[in-house]
Structures are given as structure tokens and as C-alpha cells.
N, C-alpha and C positions, 0 to 999 in steps of 0.2 A: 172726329173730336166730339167729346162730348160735354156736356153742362149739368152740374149737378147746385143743386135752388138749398144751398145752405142758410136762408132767411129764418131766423127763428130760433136755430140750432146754435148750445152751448157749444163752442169751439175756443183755442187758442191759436193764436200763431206766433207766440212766441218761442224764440229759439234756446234750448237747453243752455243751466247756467253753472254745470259741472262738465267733467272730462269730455261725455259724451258733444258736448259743442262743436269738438274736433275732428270727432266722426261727422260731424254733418259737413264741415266745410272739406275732408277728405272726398266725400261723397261728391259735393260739389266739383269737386277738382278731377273726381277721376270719371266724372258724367258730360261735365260739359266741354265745351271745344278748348283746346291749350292757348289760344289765342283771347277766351273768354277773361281770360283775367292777366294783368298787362305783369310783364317779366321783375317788376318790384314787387308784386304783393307776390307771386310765385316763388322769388327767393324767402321772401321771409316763411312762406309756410314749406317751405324745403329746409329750412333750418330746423323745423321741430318735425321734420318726418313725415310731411302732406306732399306728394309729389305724384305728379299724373303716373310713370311710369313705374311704380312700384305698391305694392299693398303701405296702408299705413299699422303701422303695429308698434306702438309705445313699451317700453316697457316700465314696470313700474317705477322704477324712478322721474322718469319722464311722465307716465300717468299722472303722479304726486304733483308733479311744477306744474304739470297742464291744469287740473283740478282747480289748486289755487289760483294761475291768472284766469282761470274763467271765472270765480267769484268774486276776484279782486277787479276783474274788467267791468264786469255787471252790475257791482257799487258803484265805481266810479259812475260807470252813463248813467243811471239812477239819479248821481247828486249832483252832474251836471245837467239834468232834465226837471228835478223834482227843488233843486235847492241851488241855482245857478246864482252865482254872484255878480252874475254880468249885467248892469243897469241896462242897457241896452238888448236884453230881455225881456223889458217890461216893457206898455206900452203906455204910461202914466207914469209920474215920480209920485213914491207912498201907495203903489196900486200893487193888487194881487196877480194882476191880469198881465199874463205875457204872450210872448209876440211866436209866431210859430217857428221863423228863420232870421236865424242871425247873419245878417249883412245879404250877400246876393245869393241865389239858390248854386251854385258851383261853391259856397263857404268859401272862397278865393278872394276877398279884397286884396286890392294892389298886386294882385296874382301870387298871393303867398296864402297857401292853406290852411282855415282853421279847425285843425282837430276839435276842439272841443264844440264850434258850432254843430260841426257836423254829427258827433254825436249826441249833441243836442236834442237833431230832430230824429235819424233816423232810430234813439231809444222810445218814441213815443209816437214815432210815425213811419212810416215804409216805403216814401216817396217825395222827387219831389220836382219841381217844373217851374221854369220862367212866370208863367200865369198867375204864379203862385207867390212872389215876390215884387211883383211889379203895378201899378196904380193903373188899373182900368176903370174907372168910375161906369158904374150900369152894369158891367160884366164879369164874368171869372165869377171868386171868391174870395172870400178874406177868413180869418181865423182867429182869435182869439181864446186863450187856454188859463184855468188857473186850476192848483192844489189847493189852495188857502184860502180864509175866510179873510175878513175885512182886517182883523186883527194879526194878520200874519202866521195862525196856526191854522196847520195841516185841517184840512176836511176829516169829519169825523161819521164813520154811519150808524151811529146811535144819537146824532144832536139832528137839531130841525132847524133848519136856514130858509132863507127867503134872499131872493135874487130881485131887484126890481129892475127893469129896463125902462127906460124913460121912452115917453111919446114920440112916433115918427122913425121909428128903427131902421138905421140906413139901408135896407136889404129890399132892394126895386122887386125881384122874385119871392124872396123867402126867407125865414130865420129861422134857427134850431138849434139849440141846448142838449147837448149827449151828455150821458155819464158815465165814465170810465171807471174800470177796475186797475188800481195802481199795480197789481203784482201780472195782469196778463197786458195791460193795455187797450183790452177790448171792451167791448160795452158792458157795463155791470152786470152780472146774471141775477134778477132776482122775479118774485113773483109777476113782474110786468113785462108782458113780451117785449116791448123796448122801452128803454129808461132814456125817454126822451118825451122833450116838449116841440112842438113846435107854432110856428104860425099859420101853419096848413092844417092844423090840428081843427075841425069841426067846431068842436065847443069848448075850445080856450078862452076864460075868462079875458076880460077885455075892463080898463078901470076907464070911468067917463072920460078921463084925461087922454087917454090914448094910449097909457104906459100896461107894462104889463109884469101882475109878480108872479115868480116863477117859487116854489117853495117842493123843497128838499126835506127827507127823513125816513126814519123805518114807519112810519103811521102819517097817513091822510090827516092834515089839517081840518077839520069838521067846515064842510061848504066847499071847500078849495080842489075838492078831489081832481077839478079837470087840470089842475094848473100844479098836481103833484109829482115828481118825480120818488121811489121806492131808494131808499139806501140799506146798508146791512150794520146793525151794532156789531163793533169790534173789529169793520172792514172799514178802511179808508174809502175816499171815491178823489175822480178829479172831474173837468168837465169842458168839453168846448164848446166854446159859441161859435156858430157860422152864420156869416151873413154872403147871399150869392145876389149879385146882381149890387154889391155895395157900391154905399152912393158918396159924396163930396163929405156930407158931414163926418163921414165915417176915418177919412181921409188927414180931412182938417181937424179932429178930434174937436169939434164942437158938439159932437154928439159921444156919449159914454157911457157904456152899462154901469149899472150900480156896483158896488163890491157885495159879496157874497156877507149874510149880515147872521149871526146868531144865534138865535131863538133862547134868551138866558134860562125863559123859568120854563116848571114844568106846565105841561094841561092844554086844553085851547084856551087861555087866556092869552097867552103869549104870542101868540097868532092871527090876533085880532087889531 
């Protein structure tokens, strides 16, 4: 086996969101073991022609339907990931900030399945694990995710924002602010080998209070350079917070990052 150090490297792993989607789960199908995937999802992709025992070969008409529900699939998780209506998404009332899983990591409350959680996360994430839904205070990690700025509009990467997190960040280990690219998911590509802050960061500014602001845009806030994250004009972003090792405040929401705040005018005036 071997191990290849893709640290650094522009990549995707996002999955095609035309016909070809159906080659890959054909692929899936006719590579891994026939037990790999349980006799329901098997019937359904044997209804459009994915079947271990057979080439998959569409024809155009069938191309046509496939095409469209792959672009009809792909809005949907989109607008359930980027614009969910479910309050129980969010981890404040009137907040940007939403929660990574809805209800338990199996999306099965009352052991009834919920589709749309489940696409929830796995449109914006690729995993997912008890650890991950469950209150260990000290331990594991916790997540918090938002698109939108204080105001309810979308991130924009030609405005300049500022993030404030208040003193005593409940993270016993570490804390760290990603910034994602809405159309792959993955970390923003741009001039900064990683579009990320953190608290392991050397010389992250620190305010005498103990809080710290974190400020977002395509240009460096003049002085703030350690404390800046790179966005792109005419590219959305979105961003997680991670806190590892979170602690009780975090839990009992006495403790709360700021919402993502605007930067109205132009210049470093507005940044001061």
C-alpha cells in the first residue's frame, strides 16, 4: 500500500453532477463486493440499469432522465445543506450558525429515517461517527458551520467581514476557522496555502480581553494580516468552526461565537 502527501495540492472530491454520476456508482457496483451495498439500494440502481452482473450502458433516453435527476439531486442537497428550513439546524434562534447533524449520527430518530438530515451532512461532509453527536466535555470535537453573514445573506468573496469570538473559547486543545469553497466543498483555493485561522497559529493576534477577531476578504486589513483569512470576488465561501477538546460552556451555550459581521464601507476605515 502506498501513501501519497496531497497537503497543499488543489484537488476535488466532489462527485459528478451530470449523467456521468451513474458511471461512477455503476463502477462502484461492479468493483465492490455484492453484499457491499444491502439488496434495497441494489434494486433501485437495477431499475435504471446498474447491476453487478451486467455492463451498464444507457441509452439515450435513459441518458436524458439520468442527466436531469442528477442536476435535480444536486440542487436539492444544495438547498438542503445551504438554505435548510429546519430551525433545529441552527444552533441559536436569529443565528447564522448551524449545527453539523441533525438529531443522532444514524439520522434515525424514533428509528424512522430522515432523508433530508442525512443529506444534510453527507452534501458538505463525508462522514460520520457517534463521537460526533454526542457531549463529551474535554474530548472528541464539536462543529459549527455557517454560509451567511449576521444579516442572513450569503458570504460574499469580494466584501470584508470580521468574525469576533469572545474570550475563553471553549476548546481545552485547539480552535480553528476553515474556509470553504461552496461549489467543491473543499478548502477555498486561493493565494494562501491554507485559508484557515487557527489558535495554534504563532502570531495570531490576541485582544487584551482574551477574544479574538478573525477578518475575512480578497485584501489584508492593514495591521491584521495574521488574523486574515483570503476570499475571492464573485466566489461565495462558507466556514467551519472547530473546537476539539470542547468544554461545558460550549455545551450549555453560555459561551457563543459572534455572527459573521459586514465590513459596510470601503478603505481601512471600516476596519478599524
Amino acid at each position: 500500500m502506498s501513501f501519497v502527501n496531497i497537503s497543499g495540492e488543489a484537488c476535488s472530491f466532489i462527485h459528478p453532477t451530470d449523467v456521468s454520476f451513474y458511471d461512477a456508482l455503476a463502477e462502484v457496483v461492479h468493483e465492490e463486493p455484492l453484499d457491499a451495498i444491502d439488496p434495497e439500494i441494489r434494486g433501485l440502481l437495477a431499475a435504471i440499469g446498474i447491476r453487478k452482473d451486467r455492463p451498464f450502458a444507457p441509452d439515450e433516453r435513459m441518458q436524458r432522465i439520468l442527466a436531469e435527476a442528477a442536476s435535480v439531486g444536486n440542487a436539492t442537497a444544495r438547498t438542503l445543506a445551504f438554505s435548510t428550513r429546519n430551525r433545529e439546524g441552527y444552533y441559536y434562534p436569529d443565528s447564522a450558525w448551524q449545527i453539523g447533524w441533525l438529531g443522532d449520527y444514524q439520522f434515525s430518530p424514533g428509528g424512522v429515517l430522515d432523508v433530508d438530515a442525512r443529506t444534510y451532512i453527507f452534501y458538505v461532509g463525508w462522514g460520520t461517527s457517534p463521537a460526533m453527536t454526542i457531549k463529551m466535555v474535554g474530548l472528541g470535537s464539536q462543529y459549527a458551520w455557517t454560509c451567511r453573514d449576521s444579516t442572513g445573506r450569503y458570504l460574499d468573496g469580494g466584501n470584508a467581514y470580521r468574525l469576533h469570538l469572545p474570550a475563553d473559547v471553549p476548546a481545552k486543545d485547539f480552535w480553528s476557522a476553515i474556509v470553504y469553497d461552496p461549489q467543491t466543498r473543499s478548502m477555498l483555493q486561493t493565494d494562501q496555502r491554507f485559508p484557515s485561522l487557527s489558535s495554534q497559529k504563532p502570531d495570531l493576534a490576541v485582544n487584551a480581553d482574551g477574544s479574538v477577531d478573525l477578518w475575512f476578504g480578497p485584501e489584508a486589513p492593514a495591521g491584521r494580516e495574521a488574523n486574515w483569512v483570503q476570499t475571492i470576488p464573485g466566489k461565495g465561501w462558507w466556514m467551519i468552526l472547530r473546537l476539539y477538546g470542547p468544554l461545558e460552556s460550549w455545551f450549555d451555550k453560555t459561551w457563543r461565537p459572534g455572527e459573521i459581521e459586514l465590513m459596510e464601507t470601503e478603505g481601512q476605515a471600516n476596519l478599524t
